[in-house]
Each structure stands twice: as structure tokens, then as C-alpha cells.
C-alpha positions in Angstrom: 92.3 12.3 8.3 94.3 9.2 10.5 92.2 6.4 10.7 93.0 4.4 13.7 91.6 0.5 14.2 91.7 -0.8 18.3 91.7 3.0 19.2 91.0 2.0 22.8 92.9 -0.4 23.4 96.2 -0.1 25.5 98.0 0.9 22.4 95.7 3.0 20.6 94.5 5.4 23.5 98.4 6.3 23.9 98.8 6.3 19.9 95.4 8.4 19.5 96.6 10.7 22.4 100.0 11.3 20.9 98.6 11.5 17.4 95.9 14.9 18.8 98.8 16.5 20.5 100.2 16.7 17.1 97.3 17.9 15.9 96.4 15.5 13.7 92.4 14.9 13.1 91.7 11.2 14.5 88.8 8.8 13.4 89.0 6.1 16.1 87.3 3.0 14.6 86.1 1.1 17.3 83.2 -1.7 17.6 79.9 -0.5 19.1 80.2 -2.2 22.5 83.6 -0.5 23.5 83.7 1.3 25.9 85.3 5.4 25.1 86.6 5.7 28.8 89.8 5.6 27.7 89.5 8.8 24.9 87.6 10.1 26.9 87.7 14.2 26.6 90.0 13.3 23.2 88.5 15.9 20.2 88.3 12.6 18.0 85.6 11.2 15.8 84.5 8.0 16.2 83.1 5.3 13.8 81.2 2.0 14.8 82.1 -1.3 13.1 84.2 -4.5 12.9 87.3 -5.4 10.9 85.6 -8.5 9.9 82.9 -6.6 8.3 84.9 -5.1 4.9 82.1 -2.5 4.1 82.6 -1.4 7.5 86.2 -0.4 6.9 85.7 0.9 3.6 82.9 3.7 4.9 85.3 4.7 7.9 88.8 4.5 5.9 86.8 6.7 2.5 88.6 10.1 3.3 91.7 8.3 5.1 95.2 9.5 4.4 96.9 7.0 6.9 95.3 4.4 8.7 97.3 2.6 11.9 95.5 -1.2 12.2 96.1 -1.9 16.0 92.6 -3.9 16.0 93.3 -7.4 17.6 92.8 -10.6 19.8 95.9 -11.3 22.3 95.7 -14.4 24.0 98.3 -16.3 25.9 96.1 -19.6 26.2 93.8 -22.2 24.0 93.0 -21.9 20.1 90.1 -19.6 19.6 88.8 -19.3 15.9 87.6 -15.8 17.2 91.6 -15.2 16.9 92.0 -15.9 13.6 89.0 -14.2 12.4 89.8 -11.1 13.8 93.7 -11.0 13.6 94.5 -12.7 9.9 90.7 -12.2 8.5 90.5 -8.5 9.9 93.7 -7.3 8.8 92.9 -9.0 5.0 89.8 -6.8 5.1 91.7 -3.9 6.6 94.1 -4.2 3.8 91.7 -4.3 0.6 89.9 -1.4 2.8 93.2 0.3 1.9 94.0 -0.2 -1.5 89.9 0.4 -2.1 89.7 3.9 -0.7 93.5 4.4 -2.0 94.9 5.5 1.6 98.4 6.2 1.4 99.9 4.6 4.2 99.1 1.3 6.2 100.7 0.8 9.4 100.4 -2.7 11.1 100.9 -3.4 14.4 102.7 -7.1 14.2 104.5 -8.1 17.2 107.8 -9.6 17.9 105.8 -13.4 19.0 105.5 -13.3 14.8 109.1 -13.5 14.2 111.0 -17.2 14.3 112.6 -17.4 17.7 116.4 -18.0 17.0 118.7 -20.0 19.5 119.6 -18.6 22.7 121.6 -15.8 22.9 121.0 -14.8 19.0 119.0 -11.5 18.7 115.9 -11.7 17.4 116.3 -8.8 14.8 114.1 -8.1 11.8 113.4 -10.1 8.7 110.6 -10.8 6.0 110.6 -14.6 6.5 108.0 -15.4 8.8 106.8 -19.2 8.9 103.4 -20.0 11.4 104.5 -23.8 11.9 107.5 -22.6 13.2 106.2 -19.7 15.9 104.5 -21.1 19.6 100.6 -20.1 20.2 97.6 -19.0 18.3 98.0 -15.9 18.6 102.1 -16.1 17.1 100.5 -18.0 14.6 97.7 -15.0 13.2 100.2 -12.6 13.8 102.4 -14.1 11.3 100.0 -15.0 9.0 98.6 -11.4 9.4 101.7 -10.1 8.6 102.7 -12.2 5.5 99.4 -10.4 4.0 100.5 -7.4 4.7 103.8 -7.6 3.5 102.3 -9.3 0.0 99.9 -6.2 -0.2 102.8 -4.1 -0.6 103.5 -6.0 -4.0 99.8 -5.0 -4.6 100.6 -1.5 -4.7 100.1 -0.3 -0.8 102.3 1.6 1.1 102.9 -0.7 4.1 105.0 -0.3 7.6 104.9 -3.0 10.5 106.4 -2.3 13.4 106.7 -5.3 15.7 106.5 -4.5 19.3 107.5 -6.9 22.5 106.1 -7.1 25.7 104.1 -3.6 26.5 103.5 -1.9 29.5 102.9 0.8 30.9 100.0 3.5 31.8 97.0 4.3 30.4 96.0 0.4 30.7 92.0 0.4 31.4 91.6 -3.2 31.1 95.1 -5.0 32.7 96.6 -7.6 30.5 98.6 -10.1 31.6 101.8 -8.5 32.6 99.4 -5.7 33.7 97.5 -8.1 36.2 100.5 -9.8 37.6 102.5 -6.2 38.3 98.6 -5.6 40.2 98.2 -9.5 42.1 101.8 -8.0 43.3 100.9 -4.7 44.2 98.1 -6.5 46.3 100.5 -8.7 48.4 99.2 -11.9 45.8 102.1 -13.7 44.6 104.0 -15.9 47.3 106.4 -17.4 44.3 107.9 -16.9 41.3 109.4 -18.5 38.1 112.7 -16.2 37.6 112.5 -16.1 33.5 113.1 -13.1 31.6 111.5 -10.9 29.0 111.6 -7.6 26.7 109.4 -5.4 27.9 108.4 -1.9 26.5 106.4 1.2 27.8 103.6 2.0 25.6 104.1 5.3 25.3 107.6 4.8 23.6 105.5 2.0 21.3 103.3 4.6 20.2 105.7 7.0 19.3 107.6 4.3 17.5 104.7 3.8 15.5 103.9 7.4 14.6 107.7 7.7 14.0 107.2 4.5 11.7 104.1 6.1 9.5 106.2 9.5 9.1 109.9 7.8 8.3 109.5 4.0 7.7 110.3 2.7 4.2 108.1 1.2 2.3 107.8 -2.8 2.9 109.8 -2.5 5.9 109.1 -3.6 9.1 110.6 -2.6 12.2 110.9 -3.6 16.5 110.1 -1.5 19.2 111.8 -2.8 21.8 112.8 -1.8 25.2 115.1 -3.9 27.8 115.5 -7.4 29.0 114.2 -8.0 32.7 113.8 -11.2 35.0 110.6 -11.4 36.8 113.0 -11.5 40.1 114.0 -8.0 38.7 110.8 -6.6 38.6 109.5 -7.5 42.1 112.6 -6.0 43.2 112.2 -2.2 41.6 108.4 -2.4 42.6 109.2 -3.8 46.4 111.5 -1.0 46.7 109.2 2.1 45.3 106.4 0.8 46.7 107.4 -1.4 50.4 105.7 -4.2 48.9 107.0 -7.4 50.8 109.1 -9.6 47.6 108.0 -13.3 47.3 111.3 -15.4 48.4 110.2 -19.1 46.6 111.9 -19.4 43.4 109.4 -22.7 41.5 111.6 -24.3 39.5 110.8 -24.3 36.1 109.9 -28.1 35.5 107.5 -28.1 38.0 105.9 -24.4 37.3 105.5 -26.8 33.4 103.4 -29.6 35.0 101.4 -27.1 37.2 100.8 -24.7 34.5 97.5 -26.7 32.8 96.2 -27.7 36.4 95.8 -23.4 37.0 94.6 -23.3 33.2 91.7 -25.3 34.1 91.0 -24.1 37.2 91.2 -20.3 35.5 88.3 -21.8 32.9 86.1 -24.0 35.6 85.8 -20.7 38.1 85.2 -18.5 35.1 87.5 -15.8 36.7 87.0 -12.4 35.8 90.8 -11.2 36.1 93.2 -12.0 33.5 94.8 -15.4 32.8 98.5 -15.0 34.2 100.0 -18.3 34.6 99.4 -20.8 31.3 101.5 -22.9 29.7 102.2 -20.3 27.4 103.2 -17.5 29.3 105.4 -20.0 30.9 107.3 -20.5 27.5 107.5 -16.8 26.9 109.5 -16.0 29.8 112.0 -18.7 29.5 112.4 -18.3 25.9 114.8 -16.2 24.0 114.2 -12.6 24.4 116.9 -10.7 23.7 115.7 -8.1 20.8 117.6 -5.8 18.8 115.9 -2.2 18.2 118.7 -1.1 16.5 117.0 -1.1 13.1 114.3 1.5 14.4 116.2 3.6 16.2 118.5 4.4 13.5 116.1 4.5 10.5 113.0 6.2 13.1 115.4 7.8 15.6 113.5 5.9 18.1 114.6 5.9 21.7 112.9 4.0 23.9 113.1 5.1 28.4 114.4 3.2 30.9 112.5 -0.2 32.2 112.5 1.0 35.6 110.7 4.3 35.0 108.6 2.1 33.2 107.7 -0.5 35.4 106.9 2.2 38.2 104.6 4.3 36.1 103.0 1.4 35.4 102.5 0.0 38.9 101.6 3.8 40.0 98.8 3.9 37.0 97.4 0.3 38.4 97.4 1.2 41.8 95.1 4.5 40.7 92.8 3.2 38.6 90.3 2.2 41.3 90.2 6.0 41.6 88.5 7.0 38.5 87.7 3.5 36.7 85.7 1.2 39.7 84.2 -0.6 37.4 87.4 -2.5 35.9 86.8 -6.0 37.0 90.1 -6.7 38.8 90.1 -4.2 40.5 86.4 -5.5 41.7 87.8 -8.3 43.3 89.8 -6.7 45.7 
């Protein structure tokens, strides 16, 4: 049995998908408001609870051989205890879940925001030194924290992977995220302007397999990235404006200004309560004109992972957007329209 935490999220549907077309049996650990459209016709079981509940996780991990802890909060704006509960306080759990019912592997989905960001033009490239002072954003900060637990559990006897994915996109998205709802605000003729940073993004599907690949051939205590390839924002309006005739915004905002704006949108986001993801914020701001460039070199030759072109990627992603009105009207952004 492969016990699989934040099974419907944008990484676990595709992980859970790929993992039954192996065959393997699934137990998709979900909470009991989720919604299943996105396993939907999937032969997997299903188990209701929380990762902050640890008797929970020890009744749906008893007869686990692996378990894959994808379960978590991603925000790109304020501090949110809720964050920290979930991300650093659920993966403890997850982890004493593990060494309770003796499962033999762990995998944790980290990210790359976990890792110290080195000067410009230095790789960001795997290491076991993590420090939360030093990492921008809540959510950097639990996910560093998270993984400093895990990686001290291994000294505790488990058998722990983390793989540390960048920016995913992608299809199979039933709730956008925030690169998810700007490649959509585009699609719909939205954005007038843009602030030409750059980041790594990865298609889901390749994180996924990464991750199965990591469970089957990572070593023990290691952690690895699944990365894909360094794109400009200009970049992407330009593949999508081409496959799709969608008119490219012309205004570059310099970056100082798109800084002082940023809180003024935040709080306008907040006062409106809009329903559609969060896109421009102070943080996301920082992201793109940070350093990005990240080596998957360690994963691809320990995993013999191989991630596909951005393009195809970026595309498919823009193609799965543009259809989900089709078969999921219920998806808030798409409400809007």
C-alpha cells in the first residue's frame, strides 16, 4: 500500500495517476471537505483526516509501505499561523506517523523556496544546510523548517527522500495557482503590462515522476531538485501569443515601481475579497527577480530524471486552463469570466 498525503492537489492527482498506471494500490489521504474531482474515476481508496491530527495519520499510514507527504499551505502573501500548523506541524506528525507504523520509505515534497538563495548567477544546487532566517516568506520559512525535521528523522531511524521542486505547472490544475491564474488572466486578454523577471518553471507531470523515481532510487537522507528551465515572463506571453493569437502586453513596469505598487494591489486583493488567486504581491515580485537558475543535475544522474521542454509545457498548460470551463464550471476563476 502507497500512502499519499495532498492527493488532490496539483501534484498529487498527477503523482496518484502515475503511481495506478503502475499499478500500484493508492490510499489517497485527503481532509473531508476536498473535493475528489480531480481522481475522479482513479481505482484508489480514500481516507478522511488532517495532518495535524497524529491519530489520524497513524490509522491511514497502519498497513503503508511508502508514503509520499505532498499535504501543504502555499502562499505567496501575509504570515498565516494556519501555514505553520500545517506545513512544519503536519509533516512532524506525518513523520512520527512513519516511524510509528514502521513504513519504509518517507518521501517529502520540500521545495526549492527552502534552500538559501545564493548570489546571482550561482546555481542553487542541493545541500542539507537549510537556515529559515535566511529564506524570504512564510511559506520558505515552514518549508525549511519542515525539512530540517525530516532530515533529523532520518537520524531517528526513517528512511527519508525530499525532493525539492521549483515553480510547477502544468495540466491537471483544478484549482489555478498563481502562475496558473496569470497564464489564464492572459489567456483572457487581462494583463496590459508586465514585469520581465524570470523563473524555473517545471511541468508537473515530470515532478511527479521525479518523485516516484525518488521513492524507487533516491538514497537515503538525500534530497534532490526537480527542476525544469529558466523563462522570462516576456518569454512566456510570447510562446502563448503565438499558439494561441493572444494579443502580447507591450508595457514593460519597471521594477521599482511594480515594488511600491505591489502592497497597494495586496490590499485591494484582501478588501474586495477576490475569489481568484493572488498574482501580484510583494512576494511574487521578489521571486521573479531573484536568482533562479537551478541545477537538476543531481537528479537526473542519481534518478535518471529528465524533465520536457518549457514550451510544451507552458502550452499544455494554457490548453488545460482554457478547457476546464468544459468539465469543471464550478472552479471560481473561471466563474468570473
Amino acid at each position: 500500500m502507497i500512502v499519499v498525503t495532498g492527493a488532490t492537489g496539483h501534484i498529487g492527482n498527477v503523482l496518484v495517476k502515475e503511481l495506478v498506471k503502475k499499478g500500484e494500490k493508492v490510499r489517497a489521504f485527503v481532509m473531508p471537505s476536498e473535493s475528489l474531482t480531480p481522481l475522479a474515476g482513479l481505482n484508489v481508496e480514500y481516507f478522511y483526516g488532517d495532518v495535524r491530527d497524529t491519530k489520524a495519520l497513524q490509522e491511514g499510514f497502519h498497513d503503508a509501505e511508502a508514503v509520499y507527504h505532498l499535504a501543504g499551505i502555499i502562499s505567496i502573501s501575509k504570515k498565516s499561523k494556519y501555514i505553520y500548523d500545517v506545513n512544519v506541524g503536519g509533516t512532524k506528525n506525518v513523520i512520527k506517523a512513519c516511524l510509528d507504523c514502521k513504513v519504509k520509505r518517507l518521501v517529502y515534497m520540500s521545495s526549492i523556496h527552502a534552500f538559501v538563495e545564493p548570489p546571482k548567477g550561482v546555481p542553487i544546487t542541493e545541500t542539507k544546510s537549510f537556515d529559515p532566517s535566511k529564506v524570504v516568506g512564510e511559506y520558505a520559512k515552514s518549508k525549511a523548517l519542515a525539512t530540517i525535521a525530516v532530515l533529523e528523522s532520518v537520524d531517528e531511524g526513517l528512511d527519508a527522500v525530499i525532493v525539492h521542486p521549483t515553480g510547477v505547472i502544468g495540466p491537471y490544475e483544478y484549482k489555478l495557482s498563481n502562475i496558473g491564474q496569470m497564464i489564464y488572466n492572459f489567456m483572457k486578454g487581462k494583463i496590459r503590462f508586465y514585469i520581465n523577471g524570470a523563473y524555473d518553471f517545471v511541468d508537473v507531470r515530470d515532478v511527479a515522476l521525479g518523485t516516484i523515481l525518488a521513492c524507487e532510487k533516491g538514497k537515503r537522507g538525500e534530497n534532490y531538485i526537480l527542476s525544469g528551465e529558466q523563462i522570462t515572463v516576456k518569454r512566456i506571453f510570447e510562446i502563448l501569443s503565438k499558439a494561441f493569437d493572444v494579443k502580447c502586453p507591450s508595457v514593460e513596469i519597471p521594477t521599482w515601481i511594480a515594488r511600491s505598487a505591489a502592497p497597494i494591489f495586496e490590499l485591494s486583493h484582501d478588501l474586495f475579497k477576490k475569489s481568484d488567486q493572488q498574482t501580484y504581491t510583494a512576494y511574487s515580485i521578489h521571486t521573479l527577480l531573484s536568482n533562479s537558475l537551478t541545477s537538476h543535475e543531481k537528479a537526473s544522474r542519481e534518478l535518471e530524471y529528465s524533465p520536457r521542454s518549457i514550451e510544451i509545457s507552458i502550452k499544455d498548460t494554457a490548453k488545460w486552463i482554457s478547457d476546464l470551463k468544459t468539465f469543471y464550471p464550478k472552479h471560481s476563476a473561471i466563474q468570473k469570466t
